[in-house]
C-alpha positions as CSV (number, residue, x, y, z in Angstrom):
1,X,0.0,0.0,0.0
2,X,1.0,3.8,-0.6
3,X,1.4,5.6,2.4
4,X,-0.1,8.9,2.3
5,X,-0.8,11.9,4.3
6,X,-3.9,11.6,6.3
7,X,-6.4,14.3,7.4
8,X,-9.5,14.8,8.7
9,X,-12.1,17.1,6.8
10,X,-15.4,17.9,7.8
11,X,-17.2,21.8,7.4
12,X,-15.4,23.7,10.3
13,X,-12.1,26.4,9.7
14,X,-9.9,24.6,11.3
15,X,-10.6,21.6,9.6
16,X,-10.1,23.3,5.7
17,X,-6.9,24.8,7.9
18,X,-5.4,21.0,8.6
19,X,-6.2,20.1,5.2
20,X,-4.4,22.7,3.7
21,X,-1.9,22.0,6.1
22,X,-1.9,18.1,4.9
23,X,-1.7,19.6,1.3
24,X,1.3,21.5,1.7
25,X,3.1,19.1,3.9
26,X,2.1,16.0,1.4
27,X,4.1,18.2,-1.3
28,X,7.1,18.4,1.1
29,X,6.7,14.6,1.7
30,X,6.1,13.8,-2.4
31,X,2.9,11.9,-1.1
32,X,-0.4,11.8,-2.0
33,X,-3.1,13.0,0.5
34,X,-5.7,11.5,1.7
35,X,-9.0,13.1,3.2
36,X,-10.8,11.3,5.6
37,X,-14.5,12.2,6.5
38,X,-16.6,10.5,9.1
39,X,-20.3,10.9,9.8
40,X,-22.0,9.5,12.2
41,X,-24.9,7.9,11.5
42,X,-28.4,9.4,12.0
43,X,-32.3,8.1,11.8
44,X,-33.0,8.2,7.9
45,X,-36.2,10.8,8.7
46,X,-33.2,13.4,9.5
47,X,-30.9,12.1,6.6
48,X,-33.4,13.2,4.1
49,X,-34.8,16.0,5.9
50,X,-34.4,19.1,3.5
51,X,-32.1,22.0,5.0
52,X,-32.0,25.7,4.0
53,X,-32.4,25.8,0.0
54,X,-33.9,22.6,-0.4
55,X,-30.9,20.3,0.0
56,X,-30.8,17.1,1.9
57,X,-28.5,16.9,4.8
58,X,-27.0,13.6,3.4
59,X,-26.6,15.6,-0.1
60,X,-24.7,18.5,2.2
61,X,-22.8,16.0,3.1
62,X,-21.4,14.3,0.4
63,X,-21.0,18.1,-1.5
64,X,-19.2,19.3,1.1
65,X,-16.1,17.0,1.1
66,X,-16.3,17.1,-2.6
67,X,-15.9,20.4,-3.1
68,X,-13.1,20.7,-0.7
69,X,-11.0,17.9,-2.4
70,X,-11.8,20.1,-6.3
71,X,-10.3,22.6,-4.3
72,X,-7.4,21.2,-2.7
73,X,-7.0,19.8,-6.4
74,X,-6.6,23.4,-7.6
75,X,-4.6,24.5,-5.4
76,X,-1.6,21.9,-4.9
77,X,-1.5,20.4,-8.6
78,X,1.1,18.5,-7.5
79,X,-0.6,16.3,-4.6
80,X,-2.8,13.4,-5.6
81,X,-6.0,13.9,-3.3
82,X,-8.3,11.2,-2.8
83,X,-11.4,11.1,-0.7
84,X,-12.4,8.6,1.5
85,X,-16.2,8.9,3.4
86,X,-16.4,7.0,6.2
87,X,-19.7,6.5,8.4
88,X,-19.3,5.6,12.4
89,X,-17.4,7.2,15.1
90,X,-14.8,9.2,14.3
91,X,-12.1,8.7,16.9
92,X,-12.0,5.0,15.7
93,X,-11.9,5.5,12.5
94,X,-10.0,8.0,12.2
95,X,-7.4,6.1,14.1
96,X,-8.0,3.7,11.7
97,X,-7.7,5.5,8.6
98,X,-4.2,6.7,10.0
99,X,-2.9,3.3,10.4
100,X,-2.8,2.9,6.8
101,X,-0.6,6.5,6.3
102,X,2.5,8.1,7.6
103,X,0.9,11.3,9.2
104,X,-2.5,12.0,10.4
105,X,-3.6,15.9,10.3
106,X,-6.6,17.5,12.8
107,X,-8.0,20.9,13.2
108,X,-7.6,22.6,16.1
109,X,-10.3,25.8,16.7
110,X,-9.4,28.6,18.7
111,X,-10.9,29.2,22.1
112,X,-13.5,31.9,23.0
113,X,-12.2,34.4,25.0
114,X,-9.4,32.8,25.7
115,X,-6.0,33.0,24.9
116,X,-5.0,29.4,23.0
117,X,-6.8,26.8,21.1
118,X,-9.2,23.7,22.0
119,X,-8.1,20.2,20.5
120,X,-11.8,18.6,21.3
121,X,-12.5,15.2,22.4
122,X,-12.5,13.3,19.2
123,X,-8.8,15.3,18.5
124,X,-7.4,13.8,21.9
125,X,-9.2,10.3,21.6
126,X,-7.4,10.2,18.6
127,X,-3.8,11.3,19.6
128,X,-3.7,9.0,22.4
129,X,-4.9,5.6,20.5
130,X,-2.9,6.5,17.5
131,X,0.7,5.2,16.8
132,X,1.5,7.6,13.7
133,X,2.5,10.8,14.4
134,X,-0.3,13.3,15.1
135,X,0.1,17.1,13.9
136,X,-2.8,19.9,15.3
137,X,-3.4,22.6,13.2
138,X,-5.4,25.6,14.2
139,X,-8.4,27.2,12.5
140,X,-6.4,30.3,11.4
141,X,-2.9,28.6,10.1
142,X,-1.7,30.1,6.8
143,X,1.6,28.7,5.1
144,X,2.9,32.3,5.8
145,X,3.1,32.1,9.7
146,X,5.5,29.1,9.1
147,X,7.9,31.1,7.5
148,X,9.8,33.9,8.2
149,X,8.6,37.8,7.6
150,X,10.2,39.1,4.1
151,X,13.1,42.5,4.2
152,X,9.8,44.3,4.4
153,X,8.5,42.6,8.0
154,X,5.4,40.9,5.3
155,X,5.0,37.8,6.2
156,X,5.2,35.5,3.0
157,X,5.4,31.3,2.1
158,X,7.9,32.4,-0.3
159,X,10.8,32.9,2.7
160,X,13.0,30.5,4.2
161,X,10.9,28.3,7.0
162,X,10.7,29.3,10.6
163,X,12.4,26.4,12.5
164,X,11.2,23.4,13.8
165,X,11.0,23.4,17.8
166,X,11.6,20.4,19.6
167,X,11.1,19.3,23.4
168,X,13.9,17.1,24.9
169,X,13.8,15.0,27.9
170,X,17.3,14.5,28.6
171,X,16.5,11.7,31.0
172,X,14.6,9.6,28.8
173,X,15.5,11.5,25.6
174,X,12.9,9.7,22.9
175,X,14.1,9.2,19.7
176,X,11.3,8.5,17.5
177,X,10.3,12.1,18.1
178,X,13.8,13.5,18.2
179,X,14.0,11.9,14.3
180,X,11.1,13.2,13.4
181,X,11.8,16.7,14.2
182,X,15.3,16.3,12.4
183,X,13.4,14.8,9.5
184,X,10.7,17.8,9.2
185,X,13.6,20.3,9.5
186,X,15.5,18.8,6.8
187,X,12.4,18.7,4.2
188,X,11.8,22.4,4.9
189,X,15.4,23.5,5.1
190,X,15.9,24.6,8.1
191,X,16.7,24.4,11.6
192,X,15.8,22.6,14.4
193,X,15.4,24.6,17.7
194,X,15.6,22.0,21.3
195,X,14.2,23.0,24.4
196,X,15.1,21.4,27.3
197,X,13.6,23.0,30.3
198,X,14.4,21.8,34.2
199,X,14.0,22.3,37.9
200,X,16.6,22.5,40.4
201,X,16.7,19.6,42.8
202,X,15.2,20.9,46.0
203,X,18.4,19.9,48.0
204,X,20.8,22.9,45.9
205,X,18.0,25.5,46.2
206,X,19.7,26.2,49.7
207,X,23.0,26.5,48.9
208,X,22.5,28.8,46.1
209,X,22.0,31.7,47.8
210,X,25.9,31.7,49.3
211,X,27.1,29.6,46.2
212,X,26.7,31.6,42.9
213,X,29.2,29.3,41.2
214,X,26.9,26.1,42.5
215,X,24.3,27.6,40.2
216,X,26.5,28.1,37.3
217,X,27.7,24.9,37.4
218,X,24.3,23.0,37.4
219,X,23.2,25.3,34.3
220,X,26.4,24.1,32.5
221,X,25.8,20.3,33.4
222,X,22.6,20.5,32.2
223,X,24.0,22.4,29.4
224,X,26.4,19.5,28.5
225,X,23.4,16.9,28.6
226,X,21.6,18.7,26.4
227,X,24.3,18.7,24.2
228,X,25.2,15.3,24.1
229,X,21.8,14.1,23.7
230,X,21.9,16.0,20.1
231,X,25.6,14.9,19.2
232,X,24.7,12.1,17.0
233,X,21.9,14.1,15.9
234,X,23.9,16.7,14.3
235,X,26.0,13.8,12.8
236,X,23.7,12.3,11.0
237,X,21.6,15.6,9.6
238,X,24.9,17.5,9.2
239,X,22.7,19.8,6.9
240,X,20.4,20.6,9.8
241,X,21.4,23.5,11.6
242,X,20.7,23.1,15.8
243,X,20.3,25.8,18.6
244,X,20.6,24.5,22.3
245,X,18.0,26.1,24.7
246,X,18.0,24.5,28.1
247,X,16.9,26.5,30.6
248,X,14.8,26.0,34.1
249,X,11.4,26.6,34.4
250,X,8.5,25.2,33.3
251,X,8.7,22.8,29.7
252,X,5.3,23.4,28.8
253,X,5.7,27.0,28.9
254,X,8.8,27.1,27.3
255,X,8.0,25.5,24.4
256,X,4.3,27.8,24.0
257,X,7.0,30.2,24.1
258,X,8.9,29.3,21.2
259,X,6.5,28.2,19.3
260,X,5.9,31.5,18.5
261,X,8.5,31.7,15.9
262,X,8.4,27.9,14.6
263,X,7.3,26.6,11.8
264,X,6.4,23.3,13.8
265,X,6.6,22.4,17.3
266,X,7.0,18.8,18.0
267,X,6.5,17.2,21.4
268,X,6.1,13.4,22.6
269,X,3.8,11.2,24.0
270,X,4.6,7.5,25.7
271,X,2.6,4.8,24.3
272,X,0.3,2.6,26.6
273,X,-1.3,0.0,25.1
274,X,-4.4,0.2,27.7
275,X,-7.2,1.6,25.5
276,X,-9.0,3.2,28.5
277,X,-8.4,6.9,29.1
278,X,-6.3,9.6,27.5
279,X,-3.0,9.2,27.6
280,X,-0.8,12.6,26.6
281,X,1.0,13.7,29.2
282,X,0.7,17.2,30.9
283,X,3.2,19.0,28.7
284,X,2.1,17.7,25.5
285,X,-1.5,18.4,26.6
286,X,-0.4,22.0,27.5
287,X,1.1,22.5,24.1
288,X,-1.9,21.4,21.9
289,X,-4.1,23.8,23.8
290,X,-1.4,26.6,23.9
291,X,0.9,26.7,21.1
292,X,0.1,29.2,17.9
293,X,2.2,26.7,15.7
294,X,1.1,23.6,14.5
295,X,1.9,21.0,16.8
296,X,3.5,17.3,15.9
297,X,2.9,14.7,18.4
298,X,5.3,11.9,17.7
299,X,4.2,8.5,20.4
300,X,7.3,6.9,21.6
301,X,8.1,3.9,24.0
């Protein structure tokens, strides 16, 4: 089978944004895209109950999704699109449907009144029972905001890409997501920007205050972890260029932070086989809701 790019379509902004998103990375990829659309089933009165100007909601249905793919068409000539139309419950088969590709692609719609964006229930059900990588775009994402602002400060797709953020857990560092970010920066030429964010152990925090150079020297081991966690990284994407961020604080803050100038932010989450519950971990949870970028959630063991 062909893998593809995945994504799921139905009428809503930040759906058309993910598949535009799926559209451009598909052409990065040299894939074809697929667009997935679920319904869930309804009594057959309702199906063929006419809406405003006459038209069936199961004829809305079917126009809808075919109109988007004409479009997506149009405007990446170079993707083949196919549409799949799936009927059930659309965490499952969405899952499903992104067994069979290499990336699956959501919308993400931006909260009211506050300041980030909601990934809904279906989104997370889906991100925790799926072993692909997952990537959240939100309702207003333009290829523009992934790249940088031209000598005039307008933003424009026709720049060099902003870079790809990654979070590292020096500890456990995971490398199925570490690749992945590597990989992404590579197709878009361009760096990859890792955060690695800490705490100091509650037994220093004493000391520091008559030990400057105690301090110091915990920022520079953490520093040289950091570091060496990326090594054979920057050996085997020698063409990527890498910035080293590791600072203390708060991980899911830092990388809302820099996800502000990245093109893609991309963030783990450990797979469990139990298929009760959501698993995503606080960080990754705080990212999807948080970050402006579209985020890549890679599942690692």
């Amino acid at each position: 089978m062909v893998p593809t790019v995945v994504v799921g379509l139905d009428d809503s902004r930040e759906s058309r944004a993910a598949a535009e998103w799926a559209a451009r990375e598909a052409t990065l990829r040299g894939l074809p895209l697929t667009v997935v659309t679920v319904s869930e089933p309804v009594p057959h009165r309702w199906a063929q109950a006419p809406l405003l100007g006459g038209e069936t909601r199961t004829q809305w249905s079917e126009r809808i999704p075919r109109e988007a793919v004409k479009g997506l068409r149009l405007r990446h000539p170079g993707v083949g699109v196919d549409l799949v139309r799936l009927s059930g419950r659309p965490a499952e088969l969405l899952a499903g449907a992104a067994a069979h590709g290499e990336l699956l692609v959501l919308g993400s719609r931006a909260m009211s009144g506050a300041a980030g964006f909601l990934v809904g229930s279906v989104g997370q059900a889906v991100i925790a029972h799926t072993d692909v990588p997952v990537v959240v775009v939100r309702a207003d994402e333009e290829a523009a905001d992934e790249h940088e602002s031209d000598p005039a400060g307008i933003p424009s797709a026709a720049t060099a890409y902003r870079p790809v953020v990654v979070g590292i857990d020096t500890e456990m560092p995971a490398d199925d997501v570490i690749a992945f970010a590597f990989e992404e920066a590579e197709r878009r030429r361009t760096a990859v920007r890792a955060v690695h964010s800490w705490y100091l152990p509650a037994y220093y925090v004493y000391g520091l205050s008559n030990d400057a150079s105690l301090h110091h020297e915990i920022v520079r081991e953490r520093a040289a972890e950091l570091a060496e966690v990326l090594r054979p990284w920057r050996q085997k994407y020698p063409s990527v260029e890498v910035s080293e961020e590791s600072r203390t604080g708060s991980a899911a803050d830092r990388l809302v932070d820099a996800a502000r100038n990245a093109s893609l932010v991309v963030v783990g989450r450990r797979a469990r086989h139990n298929p009760v519950g959501l698993h995503i971990g606080s960080v990754t949870h705080a990212v999807l809701h948080h970050a402006t970028a579209p985020v890549a959630v890679v599942a690692h063991e």
